[in-house]
VMD Tcl script that draws the C-alpha trace (Angstrom):
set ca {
  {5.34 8.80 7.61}
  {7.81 9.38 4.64}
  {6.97 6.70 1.90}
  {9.92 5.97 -0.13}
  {7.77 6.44 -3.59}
  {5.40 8.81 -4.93}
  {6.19 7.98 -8.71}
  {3.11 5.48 -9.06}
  {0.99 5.41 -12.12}
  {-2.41 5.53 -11.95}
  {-3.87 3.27 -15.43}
  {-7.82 3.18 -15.63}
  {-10.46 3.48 -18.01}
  {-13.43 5.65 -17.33}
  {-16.57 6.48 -18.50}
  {-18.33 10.40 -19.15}
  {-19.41 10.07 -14.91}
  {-15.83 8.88 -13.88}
  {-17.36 5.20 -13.72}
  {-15.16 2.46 -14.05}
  {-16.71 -0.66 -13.04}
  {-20.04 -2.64 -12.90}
  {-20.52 -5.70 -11.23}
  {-16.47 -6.38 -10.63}
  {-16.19 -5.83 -14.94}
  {-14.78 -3.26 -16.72}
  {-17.88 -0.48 -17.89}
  {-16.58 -1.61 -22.00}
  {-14.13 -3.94 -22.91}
  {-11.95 -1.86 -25.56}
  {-9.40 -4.04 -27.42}
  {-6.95 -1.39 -28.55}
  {-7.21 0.19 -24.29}
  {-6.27 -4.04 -23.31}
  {-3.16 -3.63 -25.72}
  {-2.17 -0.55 -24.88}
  {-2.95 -1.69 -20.87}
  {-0.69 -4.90 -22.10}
  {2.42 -2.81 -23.13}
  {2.69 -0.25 -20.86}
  {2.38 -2.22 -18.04}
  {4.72 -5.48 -19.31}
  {7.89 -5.72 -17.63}
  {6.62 -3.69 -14.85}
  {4.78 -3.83 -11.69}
  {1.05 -3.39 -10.99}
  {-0.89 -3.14 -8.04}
  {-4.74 -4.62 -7.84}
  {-6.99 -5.44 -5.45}
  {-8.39 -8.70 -4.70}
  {-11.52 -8.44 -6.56}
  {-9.84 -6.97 -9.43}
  {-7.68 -10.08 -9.80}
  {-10.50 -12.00 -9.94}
  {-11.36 -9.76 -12.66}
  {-8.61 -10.90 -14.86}
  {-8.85 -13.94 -17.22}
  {-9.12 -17.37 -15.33}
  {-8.78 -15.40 -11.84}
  {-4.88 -15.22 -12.28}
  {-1.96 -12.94 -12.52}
  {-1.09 -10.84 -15.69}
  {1.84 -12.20 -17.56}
  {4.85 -10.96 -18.27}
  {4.94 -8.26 -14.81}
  {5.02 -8.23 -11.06}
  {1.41 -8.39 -9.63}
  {0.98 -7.55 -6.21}
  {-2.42 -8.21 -4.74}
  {-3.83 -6.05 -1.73}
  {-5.70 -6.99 0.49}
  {-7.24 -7.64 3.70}
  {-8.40 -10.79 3.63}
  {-4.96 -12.94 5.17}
  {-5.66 -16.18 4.40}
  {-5.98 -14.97 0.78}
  {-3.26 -16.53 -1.25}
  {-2.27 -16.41 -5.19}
  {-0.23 -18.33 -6.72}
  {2.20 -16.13 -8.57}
  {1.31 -12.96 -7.42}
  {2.82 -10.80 -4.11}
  {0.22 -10.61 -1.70}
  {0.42 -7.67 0.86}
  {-2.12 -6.65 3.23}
  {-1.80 -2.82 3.89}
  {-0.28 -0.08 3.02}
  {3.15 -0.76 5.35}
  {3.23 -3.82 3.20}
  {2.78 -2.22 -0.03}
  {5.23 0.41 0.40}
  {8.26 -2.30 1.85}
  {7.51 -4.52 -1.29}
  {7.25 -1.89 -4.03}
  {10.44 0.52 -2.32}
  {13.66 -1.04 -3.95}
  {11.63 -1.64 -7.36}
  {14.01 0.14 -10.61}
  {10.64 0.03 -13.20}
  {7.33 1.75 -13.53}
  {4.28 0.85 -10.74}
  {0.92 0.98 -12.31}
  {-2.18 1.39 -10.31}
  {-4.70 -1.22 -11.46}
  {-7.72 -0.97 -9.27}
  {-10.31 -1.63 -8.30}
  {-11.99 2.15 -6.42}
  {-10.45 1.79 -3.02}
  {-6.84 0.91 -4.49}
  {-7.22 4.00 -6.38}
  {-8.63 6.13 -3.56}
  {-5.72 4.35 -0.98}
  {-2.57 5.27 -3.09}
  {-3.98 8.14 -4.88}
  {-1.84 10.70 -3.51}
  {1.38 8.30 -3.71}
  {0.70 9.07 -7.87}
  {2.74 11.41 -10.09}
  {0.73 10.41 -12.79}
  {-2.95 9.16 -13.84}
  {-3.12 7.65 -17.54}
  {-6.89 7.48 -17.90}
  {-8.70 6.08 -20.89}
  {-11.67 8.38 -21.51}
  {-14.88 6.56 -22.99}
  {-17.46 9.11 -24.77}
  {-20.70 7.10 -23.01}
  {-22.25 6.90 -19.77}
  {-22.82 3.79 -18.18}
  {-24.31 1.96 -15.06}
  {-21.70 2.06 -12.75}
  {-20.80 0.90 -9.14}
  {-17.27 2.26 -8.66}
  {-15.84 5.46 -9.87}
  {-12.73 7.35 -10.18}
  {-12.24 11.06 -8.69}
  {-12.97 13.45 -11.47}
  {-9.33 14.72 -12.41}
  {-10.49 17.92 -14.54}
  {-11.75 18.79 -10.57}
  {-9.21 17.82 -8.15}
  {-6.82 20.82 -7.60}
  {-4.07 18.67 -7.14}
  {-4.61 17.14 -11.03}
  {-3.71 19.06 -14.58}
  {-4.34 17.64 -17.84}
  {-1.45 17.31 -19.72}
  {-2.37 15.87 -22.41}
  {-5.65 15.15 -24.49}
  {-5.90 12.62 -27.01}
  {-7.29 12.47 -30.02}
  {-10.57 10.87 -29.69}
  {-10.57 7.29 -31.81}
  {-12.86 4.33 -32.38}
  {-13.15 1.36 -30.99}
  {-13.82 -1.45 -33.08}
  {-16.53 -2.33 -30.19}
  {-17.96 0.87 -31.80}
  {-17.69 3.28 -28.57}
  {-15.40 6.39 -28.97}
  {-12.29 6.75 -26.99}
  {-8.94 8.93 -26.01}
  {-6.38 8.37 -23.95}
  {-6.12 11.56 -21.55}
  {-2.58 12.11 -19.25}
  {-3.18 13.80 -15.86}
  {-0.15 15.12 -14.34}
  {-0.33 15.74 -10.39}
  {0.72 19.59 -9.56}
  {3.48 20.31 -7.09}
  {3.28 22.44 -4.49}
}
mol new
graphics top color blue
foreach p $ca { graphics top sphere $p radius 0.5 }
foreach p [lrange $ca 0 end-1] q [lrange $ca 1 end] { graphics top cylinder $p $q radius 0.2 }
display resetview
């Protein structure tokens, strides 16, 4: 089937193993990633899963964007949020959007519209954690270049930190 976008945006943050998650919580909570999270995706759409919803503060939509929740539980219902429950769904609610669609999360939202991504803005922390859910390691998928490596910074949590831009090939 011919989806009428492949311009998502993959946005995660992910440890030295690709980890991103413990527990349904971020691996490190990194104030200046949350901003930077905060403006690139304001104004815009993003699409989570359930549990990552729950994830946010108080269990509730992001300000200030579209949030569209999948998943396939369909009794599930949030108040100020699109819920959709498969990819069909997705695809029908996100088609005739004009802005940006990030890629939120959790690991099987990432895996599901992976290859619907033109690009994957990962946060790169310089630590290894315990993790439960990962991301694919970009600097290994074929499909993935680097673009662009940041400059590695620190967090005032006191973990280093650079934001990475993986471009998907074409072809």
């Amino acid at each position: 089937m011919d989806w009428p976008r492949n311009d998502l945006i993959l946005i995660a943050s992910a440890d030295r193993n690709w980890g991103i998650g413990f527990k349904n919580k971020l691996l490190k909570r990194i104030p200046e990633d949350l901003k930077r999270f905060s403006q690139l995706t304001r104004g815009n759409m993003i699409v989570v899963g359930r549990k990552t919803l729950e994830s946010f503060k108080d269990a509730r939509p992001l300000p200030d964007r579209i949030n569209v929740v999948l998943t396939r539980d369909k009794n599930y219902q949030c108040p100020g949020a699109v819920v959709v429950h498969n990819l069909e769904e997705l695809m029908s609610t996100i088609a005739d959007f004009k802005g940006d669609v990030y890629v939120c999360g959790g690991e099987s939202v990432y895996r599901l519209l992976l290859d619907y991504c033109s690009q994957a803005l990962i946060t790169r922390i310089d630590a290894a954690f315990e993790a439960d859910t990962h991301l694919p390691d970009f600097d290994r998928e074929s499909q993935w270049v680097r673009e662009e490596a940041g400059g590695w910074q620190e967090s005032k949590v006191g973990v280093a930190f650079r934001y990475d831009t993986y471009r998907r090939c074409e072809g």
